[in-house]
C-alpha positions as CSV (number, residue, x, y, z in Angstrom):
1,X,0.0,0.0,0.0
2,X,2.9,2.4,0.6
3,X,4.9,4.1,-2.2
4,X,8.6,4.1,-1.7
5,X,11.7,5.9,-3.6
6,X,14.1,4.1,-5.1
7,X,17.4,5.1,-4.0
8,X,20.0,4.7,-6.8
9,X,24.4,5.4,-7.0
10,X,25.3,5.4,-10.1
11,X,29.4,5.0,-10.0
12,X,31.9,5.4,-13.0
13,X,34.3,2.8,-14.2
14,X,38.0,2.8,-13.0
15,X,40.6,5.2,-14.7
16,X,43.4,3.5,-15.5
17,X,46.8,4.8,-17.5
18,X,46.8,3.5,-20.9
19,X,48.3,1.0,-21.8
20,X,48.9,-0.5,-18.3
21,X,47.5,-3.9,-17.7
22,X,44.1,-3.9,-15.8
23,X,44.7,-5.0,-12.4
24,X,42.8,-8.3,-11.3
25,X,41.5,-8.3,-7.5
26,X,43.5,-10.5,-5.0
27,X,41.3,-13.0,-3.9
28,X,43.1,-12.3,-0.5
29,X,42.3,-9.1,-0.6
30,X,38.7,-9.4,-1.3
31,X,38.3,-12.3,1.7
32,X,39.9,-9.6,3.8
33,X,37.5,-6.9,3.2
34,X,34.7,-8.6,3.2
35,X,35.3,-10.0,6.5
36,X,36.2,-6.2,7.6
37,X,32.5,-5.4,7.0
38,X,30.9,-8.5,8.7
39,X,33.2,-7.2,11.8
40,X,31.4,-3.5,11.2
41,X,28.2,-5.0,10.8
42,X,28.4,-6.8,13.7
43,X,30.0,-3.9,16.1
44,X,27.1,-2.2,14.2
45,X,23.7,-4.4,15.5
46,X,26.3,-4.6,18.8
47,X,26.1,-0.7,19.3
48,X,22.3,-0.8,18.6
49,X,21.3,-3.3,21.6
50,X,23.8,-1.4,23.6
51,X,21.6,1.3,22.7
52,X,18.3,-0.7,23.4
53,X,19.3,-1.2,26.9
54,X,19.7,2.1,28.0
55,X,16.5,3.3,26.4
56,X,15.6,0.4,28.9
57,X,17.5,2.5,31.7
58,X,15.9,5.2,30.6
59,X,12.3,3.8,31.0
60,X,13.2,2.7,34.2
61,X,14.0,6.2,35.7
62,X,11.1,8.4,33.8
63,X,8.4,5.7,35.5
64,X,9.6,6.3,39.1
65,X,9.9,10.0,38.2
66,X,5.5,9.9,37.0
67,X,6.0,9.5,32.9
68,X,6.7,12.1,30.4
69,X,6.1,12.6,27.0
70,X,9.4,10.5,25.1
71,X,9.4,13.1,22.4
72,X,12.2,15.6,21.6
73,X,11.8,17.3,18.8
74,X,14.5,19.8,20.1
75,X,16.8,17.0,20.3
76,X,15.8,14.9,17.4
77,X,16.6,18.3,14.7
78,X,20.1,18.9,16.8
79,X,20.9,15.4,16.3
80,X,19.9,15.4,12.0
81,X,21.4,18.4,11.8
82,X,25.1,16.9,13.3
83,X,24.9,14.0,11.5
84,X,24.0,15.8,7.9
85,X,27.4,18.2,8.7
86,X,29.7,15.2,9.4
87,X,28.8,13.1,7.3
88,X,30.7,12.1,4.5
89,X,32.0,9.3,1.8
90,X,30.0,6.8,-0.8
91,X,26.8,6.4,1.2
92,X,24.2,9.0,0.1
93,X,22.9,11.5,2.8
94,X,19.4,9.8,2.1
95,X,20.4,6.7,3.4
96,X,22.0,7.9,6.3
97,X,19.2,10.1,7.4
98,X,16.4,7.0,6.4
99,X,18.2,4.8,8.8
100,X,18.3,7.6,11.8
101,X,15.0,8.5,11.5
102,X,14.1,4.5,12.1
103,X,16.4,4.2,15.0
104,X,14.8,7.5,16.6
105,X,11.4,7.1,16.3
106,X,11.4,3.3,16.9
107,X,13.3,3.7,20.2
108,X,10.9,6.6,20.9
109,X,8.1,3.9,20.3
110,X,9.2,1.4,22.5
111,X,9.7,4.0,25.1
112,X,5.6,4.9,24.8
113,X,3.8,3.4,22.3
114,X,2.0,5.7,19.7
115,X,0.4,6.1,16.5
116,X,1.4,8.4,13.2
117,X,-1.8,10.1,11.8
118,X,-1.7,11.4,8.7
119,X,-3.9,13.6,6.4
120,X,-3.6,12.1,3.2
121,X,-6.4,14.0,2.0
122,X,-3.9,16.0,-1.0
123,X,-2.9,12.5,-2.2
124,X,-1.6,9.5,0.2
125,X,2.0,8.6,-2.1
126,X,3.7,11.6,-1.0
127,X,2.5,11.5,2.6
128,X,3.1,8.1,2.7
129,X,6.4,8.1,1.8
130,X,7.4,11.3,4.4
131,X,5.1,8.9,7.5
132,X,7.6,5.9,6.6
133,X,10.7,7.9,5.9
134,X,10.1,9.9,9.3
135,X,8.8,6.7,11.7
136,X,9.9,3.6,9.8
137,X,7.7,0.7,9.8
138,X,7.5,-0.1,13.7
139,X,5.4,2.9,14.3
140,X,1.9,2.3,13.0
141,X,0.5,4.8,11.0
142,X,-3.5,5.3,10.6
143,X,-4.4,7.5,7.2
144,X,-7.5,10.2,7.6
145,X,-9.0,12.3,4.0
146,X,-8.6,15.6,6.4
147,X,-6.8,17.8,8.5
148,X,-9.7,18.1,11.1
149,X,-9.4,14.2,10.9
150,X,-5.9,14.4,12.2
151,X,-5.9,16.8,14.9
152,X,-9.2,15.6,16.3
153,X,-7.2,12.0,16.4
154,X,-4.5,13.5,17.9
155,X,-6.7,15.3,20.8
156,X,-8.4,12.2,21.8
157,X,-5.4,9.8,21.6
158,X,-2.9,9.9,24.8
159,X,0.3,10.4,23.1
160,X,0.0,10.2,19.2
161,X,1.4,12.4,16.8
162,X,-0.1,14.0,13.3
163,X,1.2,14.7,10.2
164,X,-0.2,17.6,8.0
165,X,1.1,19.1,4.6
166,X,1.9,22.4,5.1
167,X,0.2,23.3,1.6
168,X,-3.0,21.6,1.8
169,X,-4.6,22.8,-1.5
170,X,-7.3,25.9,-1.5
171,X,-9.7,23.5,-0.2
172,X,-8.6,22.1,3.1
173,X,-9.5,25.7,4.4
174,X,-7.8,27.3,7.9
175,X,-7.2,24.0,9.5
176,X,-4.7,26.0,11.9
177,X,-7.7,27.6,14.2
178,X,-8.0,23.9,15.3
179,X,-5.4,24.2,17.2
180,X,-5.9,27.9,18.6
181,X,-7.4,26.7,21.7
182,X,-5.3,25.8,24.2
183,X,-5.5,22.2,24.8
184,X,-5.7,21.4,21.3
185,X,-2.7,19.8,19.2
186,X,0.2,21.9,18.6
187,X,2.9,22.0,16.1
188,X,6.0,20.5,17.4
189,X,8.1,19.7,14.3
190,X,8.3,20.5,10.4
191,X,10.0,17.6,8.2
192,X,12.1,16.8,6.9
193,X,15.0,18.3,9.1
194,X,17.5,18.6,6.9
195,X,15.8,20.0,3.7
196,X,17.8,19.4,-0.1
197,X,16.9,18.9,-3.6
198,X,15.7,15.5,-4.7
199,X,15.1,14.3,-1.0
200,X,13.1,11.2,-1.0
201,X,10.6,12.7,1.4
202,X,11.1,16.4,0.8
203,X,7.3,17.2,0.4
204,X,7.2,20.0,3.6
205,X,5.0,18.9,7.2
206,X,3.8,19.8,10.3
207,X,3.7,17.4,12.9
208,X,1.3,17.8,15.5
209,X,1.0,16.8,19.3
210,X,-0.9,17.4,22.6
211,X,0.7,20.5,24.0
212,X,4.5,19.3,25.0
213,X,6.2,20.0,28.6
214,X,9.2,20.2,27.5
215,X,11.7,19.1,24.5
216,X,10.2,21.7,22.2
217,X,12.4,23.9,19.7
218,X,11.6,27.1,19.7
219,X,13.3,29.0,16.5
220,X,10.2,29.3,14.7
221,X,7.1,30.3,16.1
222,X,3.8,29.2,14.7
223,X,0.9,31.9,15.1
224,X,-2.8,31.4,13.5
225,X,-4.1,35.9,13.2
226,X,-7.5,36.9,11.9
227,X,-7.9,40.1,10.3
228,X,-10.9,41.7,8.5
229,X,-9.5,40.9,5.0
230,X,-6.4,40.3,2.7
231,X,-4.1,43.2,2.1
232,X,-1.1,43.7,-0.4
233,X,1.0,44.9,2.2
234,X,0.9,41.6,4.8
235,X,3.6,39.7,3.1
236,X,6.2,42.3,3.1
237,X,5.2,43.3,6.5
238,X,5.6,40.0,8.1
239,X,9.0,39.5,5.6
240,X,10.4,42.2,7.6
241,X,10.3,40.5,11.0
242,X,12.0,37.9,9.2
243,X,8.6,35.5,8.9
244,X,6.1,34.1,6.3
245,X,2.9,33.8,5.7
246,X,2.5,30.6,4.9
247,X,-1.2,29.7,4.9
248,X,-4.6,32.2,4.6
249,X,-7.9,30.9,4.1
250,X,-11.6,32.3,5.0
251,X,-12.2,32.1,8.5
252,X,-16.0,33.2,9.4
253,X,-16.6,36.8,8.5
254,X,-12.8,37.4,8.1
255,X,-9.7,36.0,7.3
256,X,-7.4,33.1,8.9
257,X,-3.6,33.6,8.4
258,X,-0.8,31.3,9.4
259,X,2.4,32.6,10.0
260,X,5.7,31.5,11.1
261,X,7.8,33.9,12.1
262,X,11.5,34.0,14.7
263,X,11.0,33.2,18.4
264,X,12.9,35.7,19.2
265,X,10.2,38.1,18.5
266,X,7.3,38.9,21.2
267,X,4.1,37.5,21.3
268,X,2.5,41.1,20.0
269,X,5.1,41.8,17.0
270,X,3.4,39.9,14.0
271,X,-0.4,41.8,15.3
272,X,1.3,45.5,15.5
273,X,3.3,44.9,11.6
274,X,-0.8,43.8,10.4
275,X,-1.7,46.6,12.1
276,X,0.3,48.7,10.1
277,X,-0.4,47.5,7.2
278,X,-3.7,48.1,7.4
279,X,-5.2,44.9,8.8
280,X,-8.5,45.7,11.0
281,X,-9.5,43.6,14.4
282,X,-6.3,41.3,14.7
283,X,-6.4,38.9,16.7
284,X,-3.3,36.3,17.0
285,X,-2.7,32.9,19.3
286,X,0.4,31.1,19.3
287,X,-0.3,27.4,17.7
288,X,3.0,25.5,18.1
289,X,6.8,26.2,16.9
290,X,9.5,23.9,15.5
291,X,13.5,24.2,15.1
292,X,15.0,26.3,12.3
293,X,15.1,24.4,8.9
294,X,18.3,23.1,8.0
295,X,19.5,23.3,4.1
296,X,21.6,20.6,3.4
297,X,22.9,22.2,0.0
298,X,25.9,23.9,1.1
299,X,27.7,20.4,2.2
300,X,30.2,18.8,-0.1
301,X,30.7,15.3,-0.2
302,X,34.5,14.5,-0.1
């Protein structure tokens, strides 16, 4: 049922000096090698149930201390982020960050065990693809055909988490007020992490949770405003706090606008630059934040 990207490394032949004869591989050689890489592999699943039992530790010490929620989203961008800058060699960045985004989300699921909903409403291949890309195959994942689908699944579940496609199509309307009250879901994450061309799972989301305690990133600040109506002058007035409008859509007798903008900024900045720009009755609730978005483009493979 899912759709999955191919991942393909297309390497050239050999150069060799003319005229030299080509080289055949010592079988030797070859033994040796390959017997390098069972030890790696090895060391590698070693390292990974090493790892298993201090998430068991760890389980241990947060059930004596009353629970807590077992996501980081803080913690989980810090750690893509580091392991995008150093890596480097053959294997492709996709493949790295595939295989970290399993081992953190799994070990995040046996920690406390939760579901993955996801709006597939726009389409299900692409969201599909970013669910299992994100949470791997342990993590269950239950498709809805709308946003109000996910975030009311979200509210009554005890610890899942929602997906939702940050460009929804005109018709999916200002599913953002949803979460204006202040129990509802908020927005803890945007995928992916570490943003490039051509990434497997590139297609931008939210993700969604009850209200977090702690282990929330705070770069970007989520805020969902009403005004009166649209006006020319919003975008550049938000562009100069150094935000985006990155959703509108009616609201009632007005408009709904959602708007990330820098967390450095107070609560009041985004509703005094509508202001003046000529936006009437604005009105503006915080509806979640995420870490600052990574681009990947910059880093060069050695």
């Amino acid at each position: 049922m899912d759709c999955f990207a191919a991942l393909a490394m297309t390497v050239g032949p050999p150069f060799y000096i003319s005229g030299s004869p080509m080289p055949e591989p010592a079988a030797e050689s070859l033994a040796e090698l390959r017997q390098e890489i069972d030890r790696i592999d090895s060391a590698m699943h070693a390292l990974l149930m090493e790892r298993g039992r201090i998430i068991g530790s760890l389980i241990k010490i947060k059930a004596a201390q009353g629970g807590g929620s077992a996501f980081r989203p803080a913690r989980e961008a810090a750690m893509m982020r580091a392991l995008a800058e150093r890596h480097r060699g053959l294997l492709p960045l996709d493949t790295v960050e595939g295989i970290w985004r399993i081992i953190i989300s799994t070990f995040t699921y046996v920690q406390s065990p939760y579901r993955v909903h996801v709006d597939v409403s726009g389409g299900d291949a692409a969201m599909r693809d970013s669910a299992r890309f994100h949470f791997g195959f342990t993590t269950p994942c239950a498709p809805h055909i709308s946003a109000r689908g996910v975030i009311d699944a979200v509210m009554e579940a005890s610890g899942d988490l929602g997906m939702l496609a940050l460009h929804g199509g005109p018709g999916v309307g200002a599913w953002w007020m949803r979460l204006a009250p202040r129990q509802a879901p908020k927005v803890i994450a945007r995928f992916p992490f570490v943003e490039r061309p051509d990434h497997p799972a590139g297609m931008p989301v939210f993700v969604i949770a009850k209200p977090l305690a702690d282990g929330g990133a705070r770069d970007v600040v989520l805020e969902a405003v009403t005004v009166d109506r649209w006006r020319g002058g919003y975008p550049e007035a938000v562009a100069e706090l150094g935000g985006e409008i990155i959703g509108n859509a009616a609201d009632g007798m007005g408009l709904s606008l959602l708007i990330a903008r820098p967390g450095k900024w107070t609560d009041e900045a985004v509703a005094r630059a509508l202001s003046r720009a000529g936006g009437a009755d604005v009105r503006s609730v915080e509806v979640g934040a995420h870490a600052d978005r990574f681009e990947a483009t910059s880093l060069r493979e050695d």
